[in-house]
KOLPAMI-845735 format. One record per residue (C-alpha): x, y, z; residue in one letter. Coordinates in steps of 0.1 Angstrom, whole numbers, padded with zeros to 4 digits, always signed. Each point is the difference from the previous one (the first is absolute). Example, Ala and Ser with C-alpha at 12.3 -4.5 7.8 and 13.67 -1.06 7.14 Angstrom:
BEGIN
+0123-0045+0078A;+0014+0034-0007S;
//
This chain:
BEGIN
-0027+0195+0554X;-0022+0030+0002X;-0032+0001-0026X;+0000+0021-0028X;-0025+0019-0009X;-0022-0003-0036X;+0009+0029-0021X;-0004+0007-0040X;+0031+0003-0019X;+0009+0032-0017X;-0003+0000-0034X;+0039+0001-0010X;+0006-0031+0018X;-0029-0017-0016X;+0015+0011-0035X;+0033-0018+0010X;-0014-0029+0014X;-0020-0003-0036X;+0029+0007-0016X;+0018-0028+0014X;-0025-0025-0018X;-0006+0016-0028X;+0040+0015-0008X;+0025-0024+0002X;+0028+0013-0022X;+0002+0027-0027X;-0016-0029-0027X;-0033+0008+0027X;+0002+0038-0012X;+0000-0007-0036X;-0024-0024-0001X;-0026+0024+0019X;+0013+0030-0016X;-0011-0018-0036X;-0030-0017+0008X;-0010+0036+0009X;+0008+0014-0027X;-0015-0027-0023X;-0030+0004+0016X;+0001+0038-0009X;-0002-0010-0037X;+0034+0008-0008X;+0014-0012-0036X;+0035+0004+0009X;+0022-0007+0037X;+0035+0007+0002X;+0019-0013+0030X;+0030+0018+0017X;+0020-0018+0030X;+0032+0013+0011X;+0026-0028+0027X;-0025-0024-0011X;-0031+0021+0010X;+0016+0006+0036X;+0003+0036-0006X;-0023+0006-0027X;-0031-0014-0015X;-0023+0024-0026X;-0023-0008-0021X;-0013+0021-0027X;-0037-0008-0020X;-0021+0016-0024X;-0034-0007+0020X;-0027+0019+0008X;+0021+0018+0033X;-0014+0007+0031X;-0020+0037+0006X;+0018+0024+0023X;-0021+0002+0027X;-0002-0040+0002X;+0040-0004+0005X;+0004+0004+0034X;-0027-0022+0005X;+0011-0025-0022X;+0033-0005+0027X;-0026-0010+0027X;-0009-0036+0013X;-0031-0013-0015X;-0001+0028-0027X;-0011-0015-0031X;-0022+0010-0029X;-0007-0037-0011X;-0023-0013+0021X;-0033+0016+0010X;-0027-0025+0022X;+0007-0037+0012X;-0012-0015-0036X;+0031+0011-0011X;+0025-0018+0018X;-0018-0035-0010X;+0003+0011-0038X;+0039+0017-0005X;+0008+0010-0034X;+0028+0023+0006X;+0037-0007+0014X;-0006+0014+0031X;-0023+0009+0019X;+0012+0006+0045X;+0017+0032-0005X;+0024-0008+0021X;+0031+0002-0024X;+0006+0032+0002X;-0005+0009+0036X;+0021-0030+0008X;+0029+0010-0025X;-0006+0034+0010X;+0010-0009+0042X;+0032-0016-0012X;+0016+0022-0026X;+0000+0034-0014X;-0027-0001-0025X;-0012+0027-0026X;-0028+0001-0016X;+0000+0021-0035X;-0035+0000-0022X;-0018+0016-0026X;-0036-0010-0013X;-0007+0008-0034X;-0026+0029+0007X;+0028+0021+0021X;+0028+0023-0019X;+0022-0009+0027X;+0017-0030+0026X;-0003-0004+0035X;+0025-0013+0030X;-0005-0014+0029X;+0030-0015+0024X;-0002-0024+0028X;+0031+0000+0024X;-0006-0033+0021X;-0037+0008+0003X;+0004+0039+0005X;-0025+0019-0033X;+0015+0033-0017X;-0033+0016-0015X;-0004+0001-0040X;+0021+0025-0021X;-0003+0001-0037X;+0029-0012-0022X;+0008-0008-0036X;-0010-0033-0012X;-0014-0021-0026X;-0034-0013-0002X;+0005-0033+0023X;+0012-0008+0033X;+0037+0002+0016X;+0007-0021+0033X;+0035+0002+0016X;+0011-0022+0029X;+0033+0010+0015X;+0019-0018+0027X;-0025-0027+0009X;+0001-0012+0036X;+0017+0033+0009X;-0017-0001+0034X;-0004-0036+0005X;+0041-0015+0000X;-0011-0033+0008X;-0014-0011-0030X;+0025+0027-0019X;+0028-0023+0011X;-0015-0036-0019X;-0002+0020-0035X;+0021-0023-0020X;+0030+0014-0023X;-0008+0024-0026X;+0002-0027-0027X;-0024-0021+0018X;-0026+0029+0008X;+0001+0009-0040X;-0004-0032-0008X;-0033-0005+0020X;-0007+0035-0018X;-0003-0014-0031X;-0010-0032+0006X;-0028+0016+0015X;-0009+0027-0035X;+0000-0032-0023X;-0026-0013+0019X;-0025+0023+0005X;+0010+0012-0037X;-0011-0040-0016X;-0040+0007+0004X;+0003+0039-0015X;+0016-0012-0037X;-0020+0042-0004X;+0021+0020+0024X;+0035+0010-0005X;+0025-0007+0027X;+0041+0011+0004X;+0023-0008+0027X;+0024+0026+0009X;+0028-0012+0023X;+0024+0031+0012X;-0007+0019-0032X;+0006-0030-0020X;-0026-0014-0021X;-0005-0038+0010X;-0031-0012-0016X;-0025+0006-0021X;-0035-0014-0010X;-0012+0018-0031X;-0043-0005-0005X;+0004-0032-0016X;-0026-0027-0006X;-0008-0025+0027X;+0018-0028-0012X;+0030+0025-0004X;-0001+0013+0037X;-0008-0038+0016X;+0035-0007-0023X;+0019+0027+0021X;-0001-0027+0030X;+0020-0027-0016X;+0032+0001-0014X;+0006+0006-0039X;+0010-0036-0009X;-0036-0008+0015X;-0022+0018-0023X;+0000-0028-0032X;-0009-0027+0031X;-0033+0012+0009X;-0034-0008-0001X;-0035+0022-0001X;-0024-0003+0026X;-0037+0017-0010X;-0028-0020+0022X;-0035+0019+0003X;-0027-0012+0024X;-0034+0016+0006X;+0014+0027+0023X;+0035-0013+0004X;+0034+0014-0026X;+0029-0021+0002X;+0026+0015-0024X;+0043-0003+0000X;+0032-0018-0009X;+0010-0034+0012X;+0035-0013-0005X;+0007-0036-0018X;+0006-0024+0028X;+0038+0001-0011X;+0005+0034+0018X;-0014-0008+0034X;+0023+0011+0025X;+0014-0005+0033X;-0020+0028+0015X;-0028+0017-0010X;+0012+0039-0012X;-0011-0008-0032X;-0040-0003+0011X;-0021+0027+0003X;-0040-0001+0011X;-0021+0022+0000X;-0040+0008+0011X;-0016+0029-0017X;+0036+0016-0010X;+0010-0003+0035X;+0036-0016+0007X;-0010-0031+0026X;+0013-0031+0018X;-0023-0028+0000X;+0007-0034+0010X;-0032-0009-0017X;+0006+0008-0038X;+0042-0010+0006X;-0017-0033+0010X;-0021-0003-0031X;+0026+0014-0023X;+0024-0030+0013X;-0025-0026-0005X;-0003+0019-0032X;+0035-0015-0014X;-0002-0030+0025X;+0022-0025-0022X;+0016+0024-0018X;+0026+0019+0024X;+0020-0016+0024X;-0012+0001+0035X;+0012+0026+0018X;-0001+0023-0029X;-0021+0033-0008X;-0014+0007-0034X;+0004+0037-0016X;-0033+0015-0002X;-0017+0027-0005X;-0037+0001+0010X;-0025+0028+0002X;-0035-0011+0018X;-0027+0024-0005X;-0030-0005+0018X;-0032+0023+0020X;+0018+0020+0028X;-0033-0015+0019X;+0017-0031+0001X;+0031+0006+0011X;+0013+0011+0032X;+0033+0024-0001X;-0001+0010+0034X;+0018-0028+0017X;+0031+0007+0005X;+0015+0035+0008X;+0025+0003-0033X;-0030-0011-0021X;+0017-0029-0017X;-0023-0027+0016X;-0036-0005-0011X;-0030-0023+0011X;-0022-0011-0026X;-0034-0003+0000X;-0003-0037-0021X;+0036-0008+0009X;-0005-0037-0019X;-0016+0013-0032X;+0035+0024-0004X;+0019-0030+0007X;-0018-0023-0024X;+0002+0028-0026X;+0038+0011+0002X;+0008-0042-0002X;-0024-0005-0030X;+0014+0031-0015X;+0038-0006+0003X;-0004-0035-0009X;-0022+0002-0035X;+0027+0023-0011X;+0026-0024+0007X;-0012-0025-0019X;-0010+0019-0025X;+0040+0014-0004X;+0029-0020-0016X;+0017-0007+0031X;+0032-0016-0014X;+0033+0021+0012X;+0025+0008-0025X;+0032-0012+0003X;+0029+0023+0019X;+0031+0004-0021X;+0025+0020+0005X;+0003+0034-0022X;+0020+0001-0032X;+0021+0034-0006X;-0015+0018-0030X;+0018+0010-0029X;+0005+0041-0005X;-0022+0009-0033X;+0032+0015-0017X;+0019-0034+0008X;-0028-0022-0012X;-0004+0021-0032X;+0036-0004-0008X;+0003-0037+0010X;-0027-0005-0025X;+0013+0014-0027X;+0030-0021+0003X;-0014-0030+0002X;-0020+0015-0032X;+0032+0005-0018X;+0015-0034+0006X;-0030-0018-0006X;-0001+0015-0036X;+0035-0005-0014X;+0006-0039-0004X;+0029-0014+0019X;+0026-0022-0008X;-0016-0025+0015X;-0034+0006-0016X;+0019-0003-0032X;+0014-0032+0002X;-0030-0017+0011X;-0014+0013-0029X;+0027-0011-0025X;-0005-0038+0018X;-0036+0001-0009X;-0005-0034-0021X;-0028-0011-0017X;-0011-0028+0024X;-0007+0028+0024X;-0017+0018-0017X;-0024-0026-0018X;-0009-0016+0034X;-0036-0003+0018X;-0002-0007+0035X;-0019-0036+0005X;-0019-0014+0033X;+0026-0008+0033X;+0002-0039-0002X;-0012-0018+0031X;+0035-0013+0008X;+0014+0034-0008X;-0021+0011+0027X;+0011-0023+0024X;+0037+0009-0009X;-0005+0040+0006X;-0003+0020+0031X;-0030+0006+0013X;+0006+0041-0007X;+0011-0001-0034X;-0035-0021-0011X;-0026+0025-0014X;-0026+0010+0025X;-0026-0018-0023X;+0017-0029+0001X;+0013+0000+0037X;-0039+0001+0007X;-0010-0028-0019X;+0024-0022+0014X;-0002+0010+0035X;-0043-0001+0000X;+0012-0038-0015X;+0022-0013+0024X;-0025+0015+0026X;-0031-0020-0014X;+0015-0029+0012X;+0006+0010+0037X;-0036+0020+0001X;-0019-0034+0017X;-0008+0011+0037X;+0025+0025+0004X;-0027+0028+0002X;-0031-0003+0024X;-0032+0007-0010X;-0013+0038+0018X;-0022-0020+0024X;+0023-0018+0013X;+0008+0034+0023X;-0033-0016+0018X;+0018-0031+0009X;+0006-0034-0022X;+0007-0034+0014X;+0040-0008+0001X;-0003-0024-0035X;-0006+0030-0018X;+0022+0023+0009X;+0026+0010-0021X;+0037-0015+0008X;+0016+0038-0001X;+0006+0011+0033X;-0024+0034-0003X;-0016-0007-0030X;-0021+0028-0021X;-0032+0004-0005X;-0012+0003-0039X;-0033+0020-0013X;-0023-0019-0021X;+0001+0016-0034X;+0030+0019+0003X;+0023+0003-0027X;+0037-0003+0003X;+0026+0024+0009X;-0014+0037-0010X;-0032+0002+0008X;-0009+0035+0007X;-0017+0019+0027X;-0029+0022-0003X;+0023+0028+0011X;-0025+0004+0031X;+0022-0020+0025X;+0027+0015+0024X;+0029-0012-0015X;-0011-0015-0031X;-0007+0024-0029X;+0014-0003-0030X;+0030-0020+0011X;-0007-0032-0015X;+0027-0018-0014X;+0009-0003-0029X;+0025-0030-0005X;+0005-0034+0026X;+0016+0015+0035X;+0030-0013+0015X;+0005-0009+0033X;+0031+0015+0014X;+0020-0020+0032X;-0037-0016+0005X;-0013+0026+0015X;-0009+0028-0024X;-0013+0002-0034X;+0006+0023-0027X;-0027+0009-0027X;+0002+0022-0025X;-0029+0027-0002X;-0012+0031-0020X;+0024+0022+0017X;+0030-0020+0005X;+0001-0030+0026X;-0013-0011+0033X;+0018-0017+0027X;-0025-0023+0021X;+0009-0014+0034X;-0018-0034-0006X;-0008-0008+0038X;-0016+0037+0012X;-0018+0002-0034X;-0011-0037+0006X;-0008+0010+0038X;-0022+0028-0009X;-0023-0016-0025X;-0002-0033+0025X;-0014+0027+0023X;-0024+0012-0021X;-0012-0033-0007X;-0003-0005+0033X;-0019+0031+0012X;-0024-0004-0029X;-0006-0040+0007X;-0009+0009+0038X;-0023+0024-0006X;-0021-0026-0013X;+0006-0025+0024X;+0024-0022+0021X;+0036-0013-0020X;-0002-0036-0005X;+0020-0017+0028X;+0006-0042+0005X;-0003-0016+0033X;+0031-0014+0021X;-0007-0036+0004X;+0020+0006+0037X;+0001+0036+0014X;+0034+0020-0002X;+0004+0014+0032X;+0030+0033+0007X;+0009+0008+0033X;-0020+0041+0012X;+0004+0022+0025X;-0032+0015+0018X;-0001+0030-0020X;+0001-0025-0036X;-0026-0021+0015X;-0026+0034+0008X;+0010+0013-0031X;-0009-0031-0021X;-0038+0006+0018X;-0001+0033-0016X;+0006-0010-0034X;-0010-0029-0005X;-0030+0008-0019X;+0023+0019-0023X;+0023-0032-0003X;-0032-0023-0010X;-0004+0023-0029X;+0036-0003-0010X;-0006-0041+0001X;+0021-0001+0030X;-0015-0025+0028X;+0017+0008+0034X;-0013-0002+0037X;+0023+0002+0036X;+0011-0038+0008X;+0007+0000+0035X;+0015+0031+0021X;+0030+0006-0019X;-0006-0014-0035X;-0023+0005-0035X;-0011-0030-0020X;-0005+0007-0035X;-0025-0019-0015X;-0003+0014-0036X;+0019+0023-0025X;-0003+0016-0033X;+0002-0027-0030X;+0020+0022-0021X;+0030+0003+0026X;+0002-0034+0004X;+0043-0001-0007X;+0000+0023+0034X;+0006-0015+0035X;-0034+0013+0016X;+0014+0000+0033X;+0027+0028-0008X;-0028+0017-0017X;-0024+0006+0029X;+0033+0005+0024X;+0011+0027-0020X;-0036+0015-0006X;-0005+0000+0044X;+0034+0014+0002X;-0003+0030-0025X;-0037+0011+0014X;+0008-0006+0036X;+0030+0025-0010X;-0026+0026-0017X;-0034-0011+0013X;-0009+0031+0021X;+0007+0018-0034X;-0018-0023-0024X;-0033+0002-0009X;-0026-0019-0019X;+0008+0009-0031X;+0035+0002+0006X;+0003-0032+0011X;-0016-0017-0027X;+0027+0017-0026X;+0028-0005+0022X;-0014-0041+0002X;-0002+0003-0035X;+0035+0018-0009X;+0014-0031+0016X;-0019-0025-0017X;+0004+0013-0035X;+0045+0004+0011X;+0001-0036+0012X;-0019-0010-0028X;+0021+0020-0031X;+0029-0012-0022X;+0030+0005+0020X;+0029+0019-0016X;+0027-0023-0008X;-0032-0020-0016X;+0003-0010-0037X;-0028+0004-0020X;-0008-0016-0031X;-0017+0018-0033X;-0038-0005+0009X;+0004+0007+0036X;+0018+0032-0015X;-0030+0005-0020X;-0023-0001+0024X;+0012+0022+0023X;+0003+0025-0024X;-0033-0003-0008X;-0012+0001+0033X;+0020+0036+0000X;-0023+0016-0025X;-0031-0012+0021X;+0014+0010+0039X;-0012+0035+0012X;+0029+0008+0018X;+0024-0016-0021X;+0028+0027+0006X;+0005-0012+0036X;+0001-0029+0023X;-0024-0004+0034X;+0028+0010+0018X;+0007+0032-0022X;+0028-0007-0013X;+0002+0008-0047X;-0004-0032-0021X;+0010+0019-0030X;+0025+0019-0011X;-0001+0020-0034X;+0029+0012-0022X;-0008+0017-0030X;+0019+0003-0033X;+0009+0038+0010X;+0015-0013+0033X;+0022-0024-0023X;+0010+0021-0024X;+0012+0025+0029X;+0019-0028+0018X;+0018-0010-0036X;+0004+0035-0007X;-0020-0002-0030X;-0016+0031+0000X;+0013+0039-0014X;+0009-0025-0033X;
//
């Protein structure tokens, strides 16, 4: 094969080469259409697309426009009027900043350009036929700047041919407006699909705009984020951990109002609600960074929606801290979904209530004879004290409350002995003492009984505290009654989480308690198991767990936590090797330590199926009011459930009455 020789490329086929980095589809046009005109000052953008922006994309903004004698120029490669010496590419403040959009747009379309500054009585046009300039002609227009792209990829049918269906093209389209439209709550944006208006964003407030992301039945399940550091503006929405999803179309990050994708601050915003979502599933959020355009690097990646940061750590570290204070500073207990309950017409309500108005008022027959067999002895009675054997007699639900109480905190007394371990015992206690429940609960010197209340600080506490003796429903979950209605507790993830807490508190300060094995357990290990068990071991000494390799294919286990004495340490430590030689090129540290931990606290929690007597009840309701994250298990999954009296009243039809 013969040499070539080294020869520049001409300037059209440079333009098409950029464009096919920096135009992808017709979503491509709008969003460098936009960020144009933003950067033009403009107050208000409207969007028009026509087969899904395959034949038509214009958009029309108020901004400052673009001098006549500047429009042809403004069509070349390089062209820009944003950036004047080398200092200002390491300090970018505007949206863009290559002036390369338009040429590129410009070699794969038909592309006019109309504009009229504010100092000039009239508009000028320029058109760009697949890279071929028609000189400037004056034209009617209104102060601002009009951009149409027709037939995009005219001239290039290869990449023409993998434009999706109209449907999916729009969809891009406006997928692509509400995005860059989040960070400007102050501009004005429409969406005009083949002469049809499709969406609007009015000048709003922030919080407003950032709500146009999520879906309506969203915006009562949200949480403010407002963080300040010396140089640093953290500011957004976060979702309660309830509506994480599947995927993540319901996050949006940004850096200095820019739309980006950073594995750095998704990272952070995970560990963020780690314990609190599922794995596997994406909070909704909303976040806005704002930070010195010195510091951050936008020109990474040709569509501009990658950036390198210079202090990559302290964003990370400030986006985690962020997220999470407000977290735990929100009630994070979901409500309860029930299904909707037709509503009465006004004009039917107002007649049904004047019936029942009318009936009430005349006395019925059968009101009448009641009266007539009135007798004295009725009338002179006085209700005296419930005797004991009465009591005994009568079903529990037809006993008043008052009473009910009394005679269930009674019978209790007698039962109350050991049942409830002391809240060191998490550390470890020797077998004698333990209590002979199963999974007992741990009480909290000087607590008072059911109904102690929160400080309302805590996720999931609030002003929930009950207010009469929960009952435990199938041994599994209890029901309390609180200010707003009731709460349905799953015992053994509400008993889970605050075990974890416990835990990740009690080793900050120092190894668990663990009791020797007078003869080592030993558990069969592969090769991986055994080099795994080097790595962590120092992590496992903290967690009072004493294991070292005992021959080629086997682990001898020489020590284990005190407080998880009723588990079979073997299975333990088999199923700890097995799970992090299944995740261990993903786990880190950190991660490891709460993964370690999420099974201690699971193995270690009342079971459901587990019945609970009335302290141990206590207790762990107690222990609710004090938990941070008291809305959610370790493992994400809700430990509450509330049902207010509205939600009743709608289920029982109570309401239009």
């Amino acid at each position: 094969m013969s040499r070539s020789s080294i020869q520049q490329l001409p300037p059209n086929l440079v333009n098409r080469i950029a464009a096919g980095e920096v135009i992808e589809r017709p979503a491509s046009v709008v969003k460098e259409l936009v960020d144009n005109a933003i950067d033009a000052g403009a107050t208000t953008i409207t969007v028009e697309v026509e087969d899904g922006g395959r034949e038509l994309v214009r958009v029309i903004d108020d901004g400052h426009g673009i001098p006549a004698d500047e429009l042809a120029l403004a069509f070349a490669a390089h062209a820009t009027s944003k950036l004047r010496t080398d200092e200002d590419l390491f300090a970018i403040a505007t949206m863009g900043f290559r002036g390369e959009a338009l040429a590129s747009i410009g070699s794969v379309a038909h592309a006019r350009v109309l504009s009229r500054t504010p100092d000039n009585d009239a508009a000028y046009e320029v058109q760009n036929r697949g890279g071929e300039l028609t000189d400037a002609q004056a034209s009617s227009g209104s102060v601002g700047t009009t951009i149409d792209v027709r037939h995009l990829f005219f001239n290039v049918p290869a990449r023409r041919k993998f434009l999706k269906g109209t449907g999916t093209e729009f969809g891009h389209v406006a997928d692509q407006l509400m995005r860059l439209a989040l960070p400007r709550p102050d501009v004005a944006f429409k969406l005009i699909h083949n002469g049809r208006v499709v969406r609007e964003y009015p000048a709003a407030s922030p919080e407003d705009r950032w709500l146009a992301a999520w879906p309506d039945d969203y915006r009562d399940r949200r949480l403010s984020v407002d963080t300040r550091d010396a140089e640093i503006i953290i500011t957004g929405i976060i979702g309660l951990p309830e509506l994480a999803s599947p995927t993540a179309k319901y996050q949006h990050l940004y850096v200095n109002r820019r739309p980006v994708r950073d594995k750095s601050i998704q990272h952070a915003l995970r560990e963020a609600y780690r314990g609190l979502t599922e794995p596997g599933r994406h909070p909704a959020a909303v976040l806005l960074i704002d930070l010195p355009p010195g510091d951050v690097d936008v020109n990474v990646h040709p569509t501009k929606s990658e950036v390198r940061f210079k202090d990559s750590g302290r964003i990370y570290s400030l986006v985690r801290s962020a997220v999470r204070s407000t977290l735990l500073g929100g009630d994070l207990t979901p409500r309860a979904e029930l299904s909707a309950v037709p509503q009465v017409p006004d004009a039917a309500r107002q007649s049904m209530q004047q019936k029942l108005a009318d009936f009430f008022r005349s006395p019925s027959p059968v009101q009448q004879a009641f009266e007539v067999a009135a007798t004295p002895v009725q009338q002179s009675f006085t209700p005296t004290e419930p005797s004991p054997s009465s009591l005994a007699k009568s079903p529990s639900w037809v006993i008043p409350p008052e009473v009910n109480t009394q005679a269930r905190i009674a019978s209790d007394a007698a039962s109350l002995g050991a049942a409830i371990l002391p809240s060191q015992s998490l550390e470890g206690q020797p077998p004698s003492s333990l209590s002979p429940h199963p999974n007992p609960l741990p009480a909290i010197p000087g607590e008072g009984t059911r109904g102690g209340s929160g400080d309302g600080s805590r996720a999931g506490g609030g002003n929930d505290g009950p207010k009469r003796p929960a009952i435990q429903l199938h041994n599994s979950y209890l029901v309390v009654e609180s200010d707003e209605g009731m709460l349905v507790i799953d015992q053994h993830a509400l008993h889970e989480r605050i075990l974890y807490e416990d835990l990740l508190n009690r080793i900050t300060r120092g190894p668990l308690e663990s009791q020797r094995m007078l003869i080592p357990l030993t558990l069969r290990a592969n090769a991986k198991q055994i080099d795994l068990l080097e790595q962590i071991r120092p992590l496992l000494m903290k967690l009072g767990i004493e294991a070292e390799p005992f021959g080629p294919d086997a682990v001898g286990i020489h020590a284990f936590p005190s407080f998880l004495d009723r588990l079979d340490p073997a299975i333990f430590v088999g199923e700890l090797l097995e799970k992090g030689e299944a995740n261990r090129m993903d786990l880190h540290e950190e991660e490891l330590l709460h993964s370690v931990l999420d099974m201690m606290a699971c193995k270690a929690a009342v079971k459901a199926g587990d019945p609970l007597t009335g302290p141990e009840i206590d207790a762990l309701l107690a222990r609710r009011e004090l938990a941070d994250r008291a809305s959610n298990c370790p493992h994400g999954r809700p430990t509450t459930l509330r049902l207010s009296l509205a939600d009743l009243e709608k289920q029982f039809k109570r309401t239009g009455f």
